[in-house]
C-alpha positions in Angstrom: -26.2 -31.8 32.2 -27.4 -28.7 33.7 -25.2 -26.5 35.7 -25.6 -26.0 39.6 -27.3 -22.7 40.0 -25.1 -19.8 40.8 -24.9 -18.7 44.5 -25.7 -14.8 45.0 -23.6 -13.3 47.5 -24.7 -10.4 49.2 -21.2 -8.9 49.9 -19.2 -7.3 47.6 -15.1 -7.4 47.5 -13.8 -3.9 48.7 -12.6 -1.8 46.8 -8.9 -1.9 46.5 -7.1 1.3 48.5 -3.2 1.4 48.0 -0.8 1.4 50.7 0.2 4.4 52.8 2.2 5.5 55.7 -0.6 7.8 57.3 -3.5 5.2 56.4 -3.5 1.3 57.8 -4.2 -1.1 55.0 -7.5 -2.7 54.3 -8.0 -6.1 55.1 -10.5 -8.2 52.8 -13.1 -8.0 55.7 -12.3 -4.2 56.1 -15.7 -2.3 55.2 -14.5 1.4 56.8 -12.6 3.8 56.4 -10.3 4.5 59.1 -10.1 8.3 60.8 -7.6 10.0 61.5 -6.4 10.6 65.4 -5.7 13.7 67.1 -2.6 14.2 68.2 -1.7 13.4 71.9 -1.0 16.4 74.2 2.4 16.8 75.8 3.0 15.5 78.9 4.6 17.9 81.3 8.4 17.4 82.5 8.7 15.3 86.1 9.6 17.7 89.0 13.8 17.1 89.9 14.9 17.6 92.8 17.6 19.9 93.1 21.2 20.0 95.3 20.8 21.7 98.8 24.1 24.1 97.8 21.8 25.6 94.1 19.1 27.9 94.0 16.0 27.4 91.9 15.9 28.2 88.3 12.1 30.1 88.0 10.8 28.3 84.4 8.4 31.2 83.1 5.1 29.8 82.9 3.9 29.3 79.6 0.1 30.8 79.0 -2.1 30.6 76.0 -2.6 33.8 74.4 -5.9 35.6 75.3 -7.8 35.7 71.5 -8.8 39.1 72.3 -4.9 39.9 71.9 -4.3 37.9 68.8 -6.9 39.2 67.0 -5.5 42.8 68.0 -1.9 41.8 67.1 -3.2 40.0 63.6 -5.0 43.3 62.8 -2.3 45.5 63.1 0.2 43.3 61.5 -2.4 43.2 58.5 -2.7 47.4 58.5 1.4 47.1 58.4 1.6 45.1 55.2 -1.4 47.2 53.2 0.3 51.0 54.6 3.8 49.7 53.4 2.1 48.2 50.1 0.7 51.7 49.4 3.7 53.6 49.9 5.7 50.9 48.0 3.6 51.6 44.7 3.2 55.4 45.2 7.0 56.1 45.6 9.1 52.9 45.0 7.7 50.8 42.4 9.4 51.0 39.1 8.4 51.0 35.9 7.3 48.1 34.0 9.3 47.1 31.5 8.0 46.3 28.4 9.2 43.5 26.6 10.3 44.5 22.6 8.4 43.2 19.9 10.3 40.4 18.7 11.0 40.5 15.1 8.8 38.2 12.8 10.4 35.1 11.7 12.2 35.0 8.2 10.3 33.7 5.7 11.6 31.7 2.9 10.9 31.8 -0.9 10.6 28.3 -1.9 12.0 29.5 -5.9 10.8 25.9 -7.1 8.0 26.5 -9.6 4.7 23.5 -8.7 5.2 20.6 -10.2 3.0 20.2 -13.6 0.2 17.7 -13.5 0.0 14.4 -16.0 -3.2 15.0 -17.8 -4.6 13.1 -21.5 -7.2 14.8 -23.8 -9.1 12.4 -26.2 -8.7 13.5 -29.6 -9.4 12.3 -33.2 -6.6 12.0 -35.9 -7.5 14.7 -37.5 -7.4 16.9 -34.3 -3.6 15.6 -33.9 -2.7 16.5 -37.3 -4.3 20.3 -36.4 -2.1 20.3 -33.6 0.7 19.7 -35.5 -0.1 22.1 -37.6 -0.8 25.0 -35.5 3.3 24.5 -34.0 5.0 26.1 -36.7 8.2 27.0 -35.7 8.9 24.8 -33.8 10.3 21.4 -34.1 7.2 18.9 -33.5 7.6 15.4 -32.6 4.8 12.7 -32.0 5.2 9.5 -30.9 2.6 6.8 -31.5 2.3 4.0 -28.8 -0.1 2.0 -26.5 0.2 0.5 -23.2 -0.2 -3.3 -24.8 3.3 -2.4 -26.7 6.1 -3.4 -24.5 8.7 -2.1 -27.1 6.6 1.3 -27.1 6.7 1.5 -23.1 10.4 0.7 -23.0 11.3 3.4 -25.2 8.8 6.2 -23.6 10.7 7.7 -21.5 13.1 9.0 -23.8 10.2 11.1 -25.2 10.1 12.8 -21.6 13.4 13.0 -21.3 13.4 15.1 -25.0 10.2 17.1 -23.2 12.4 18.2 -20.3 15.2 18.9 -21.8 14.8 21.3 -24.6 13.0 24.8 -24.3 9.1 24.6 -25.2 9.8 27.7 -27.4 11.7 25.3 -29.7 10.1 21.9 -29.3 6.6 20.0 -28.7 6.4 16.6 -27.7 3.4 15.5 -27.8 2.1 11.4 -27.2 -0.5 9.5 -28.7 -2.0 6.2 -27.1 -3.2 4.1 -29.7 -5.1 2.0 -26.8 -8.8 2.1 -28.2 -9.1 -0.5 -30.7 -13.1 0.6 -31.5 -15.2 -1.7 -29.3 -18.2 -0.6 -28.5 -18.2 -2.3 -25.0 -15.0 -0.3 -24.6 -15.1 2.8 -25.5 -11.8 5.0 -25.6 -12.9 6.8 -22.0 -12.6 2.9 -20.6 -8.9 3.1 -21.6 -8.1 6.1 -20.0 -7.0 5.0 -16.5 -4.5 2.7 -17.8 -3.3 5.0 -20.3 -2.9 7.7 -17.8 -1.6 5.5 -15.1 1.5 4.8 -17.2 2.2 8.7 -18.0 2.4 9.1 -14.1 4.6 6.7 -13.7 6.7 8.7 -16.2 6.0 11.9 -15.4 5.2 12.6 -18.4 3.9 16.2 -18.7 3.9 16.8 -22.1 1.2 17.0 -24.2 -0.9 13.6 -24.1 -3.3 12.3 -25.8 -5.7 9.2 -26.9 -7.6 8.3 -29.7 -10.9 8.5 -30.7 -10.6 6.6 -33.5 -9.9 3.0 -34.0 -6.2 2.3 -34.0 -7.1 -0.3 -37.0 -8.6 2.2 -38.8 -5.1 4.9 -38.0 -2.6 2.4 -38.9 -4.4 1.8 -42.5 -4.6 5.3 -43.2 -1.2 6.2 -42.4 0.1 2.9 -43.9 1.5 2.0 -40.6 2.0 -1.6 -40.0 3.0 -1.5 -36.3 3.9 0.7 -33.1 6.3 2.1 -32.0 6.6 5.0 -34.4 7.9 8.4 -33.5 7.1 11.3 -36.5 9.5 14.3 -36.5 8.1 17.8 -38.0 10.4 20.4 -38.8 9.9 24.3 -38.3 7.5 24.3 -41.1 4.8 21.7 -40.2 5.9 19.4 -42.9 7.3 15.8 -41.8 11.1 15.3 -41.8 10.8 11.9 -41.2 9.2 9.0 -39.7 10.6 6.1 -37.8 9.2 3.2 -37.2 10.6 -0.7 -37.3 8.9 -2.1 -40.4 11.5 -2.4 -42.9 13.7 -3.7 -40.5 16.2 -0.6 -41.4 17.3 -0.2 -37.4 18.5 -3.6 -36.6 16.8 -5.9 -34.5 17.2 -3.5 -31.1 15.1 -0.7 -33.4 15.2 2.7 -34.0 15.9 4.9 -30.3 15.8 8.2 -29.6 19.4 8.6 -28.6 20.8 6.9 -32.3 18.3 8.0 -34.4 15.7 10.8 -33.1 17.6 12.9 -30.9 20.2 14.0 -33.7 18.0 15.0 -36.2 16.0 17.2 -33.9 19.2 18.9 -33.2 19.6 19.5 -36.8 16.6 20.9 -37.5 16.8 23.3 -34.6 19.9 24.6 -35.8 18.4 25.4 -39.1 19.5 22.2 -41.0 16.3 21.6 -43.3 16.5 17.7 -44.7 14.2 16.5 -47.3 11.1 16.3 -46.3 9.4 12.7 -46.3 5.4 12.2 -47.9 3.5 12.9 -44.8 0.7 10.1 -45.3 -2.5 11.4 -43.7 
């Protein structure tokens, strides 16, 4: 069913004007603007008669002002104001004052050093064990882990804890993520955003990185049958041991850096030199 055709009016609704004292308001049919009116003139006082006994008061007539008077009078009030403007800044105006420059606000030294930033290099095996060997003399300790390793995540951040809180003129702490497991559909730069993801979350700023190689093909050729593992070097760049939970020697918890690694780092940073362990490469 078709709608009845619209009806076209040709007036249009007013626009709406708000309410004031001086202006009337506008009624829907209103389609002006009202004027203003001029003001009435006075009327002038009825005559009174007055008693026989008083004499008439004579009211001064009031006259308009002839404009050839007021223009005269405006005139010389206006030289007036500009003679006594003159002498006022010839012999009575003082001197400016001029405001002292206000001191520079205090700056502070912020004294904290930038935070550093969580970066991840992607190395080989071999370039880990040149690493290692290029710290001598210092105490070197790597830890070996991967973000599919619960038990390697849960103990992490006691490796950034040991970063922070020794001198890196006697310690390096460095991280590998074991992550790529040699797919060619994922190659070890596809594992980086996870891998780096989790050392934010950390904070850890030590030196990180992830390898190249297959971590199949790192485990067999350090005879390492599962992660975590954390090796300790000592001063010299030979291994002072290496922990991991294979022979079940640490109980079911596992080895941790507060039983196990933490207090024979101390020893070998006070000169203590235990037996070295075969490093396997």
């Amino acid at each position: 069913m078709s709608s009845p055709p619209s009806t076209r009016t040709t007036d249009t609704a007013p626009p709406a004007i708000s309410t004031n004292s001086r202006w009337p308001t506008l009624s829907s049919s209103s389609r002006h603007c009202p004027t203003r009116t001029r003001p009435r003139p006075l009327k002038k006082p009825a005559s009174q008669k007055l008693p026989a006994n008083s004499s008439p008061t004579v009211q001064p007539e009031f006259r308009m002002p002839h404009p050839a008077s007021t223009s005269r009078h405006l005139l010389a009030t206006a030289l007036l104001y500009v003679a006594s403007t003159l002498i006022t800044g010839c012999n009575g105006a003082t001197e400016p004052t001029t405001a002292s420059p206000s001191a520079p606000p205090a700056t502070t030294t912020d004294d904290k050093q930038p935070a550093a930033s969580v970066s991840v290099e992607i190395k080989s095996w071999k370039d880990v064990q040149a690493l290692i060997a290029a710290q001598k003399g210092k105490v070197v300790v790597v830890d070996l882990w991967s973000t599919s390793c619960v038990p390697c995540m849960r103990e992490f951040p006691n490796l950034v804890a040991l970063h922070n809180k020794y001198p890196a003129e006697k310690i390096t702490c460095i991280s590998v993520s074991c992550d790529y497991e040699g797919l060619d559909e994922e190659p070890p730069e596809s594992k980086k955003p996870a891998v780096i993801k989790f050392l934010e979350s950390t904070k850890a700023t030590c030196t990180n990185l992830l390898l190249s190689d297959a971590d199949v093909d790192v485990y067999e050729s350090i005879k390492l049958a599962s992660i975590p593992a954390v090796y300790v070097y000592d001063t010299q760049g030979k291994m002072a041991k290496r922990f991991d939970n294979d022979a079940g020697d640490y109980g079911d918890e596992g080895f941790t850096y507060e039983d196990h690694i933490i207090p024979l780092i101390e020893k070998l940073m006070a000169g203590d030199t235990p037996s070295p362990e075969s490093d396997p490469k």
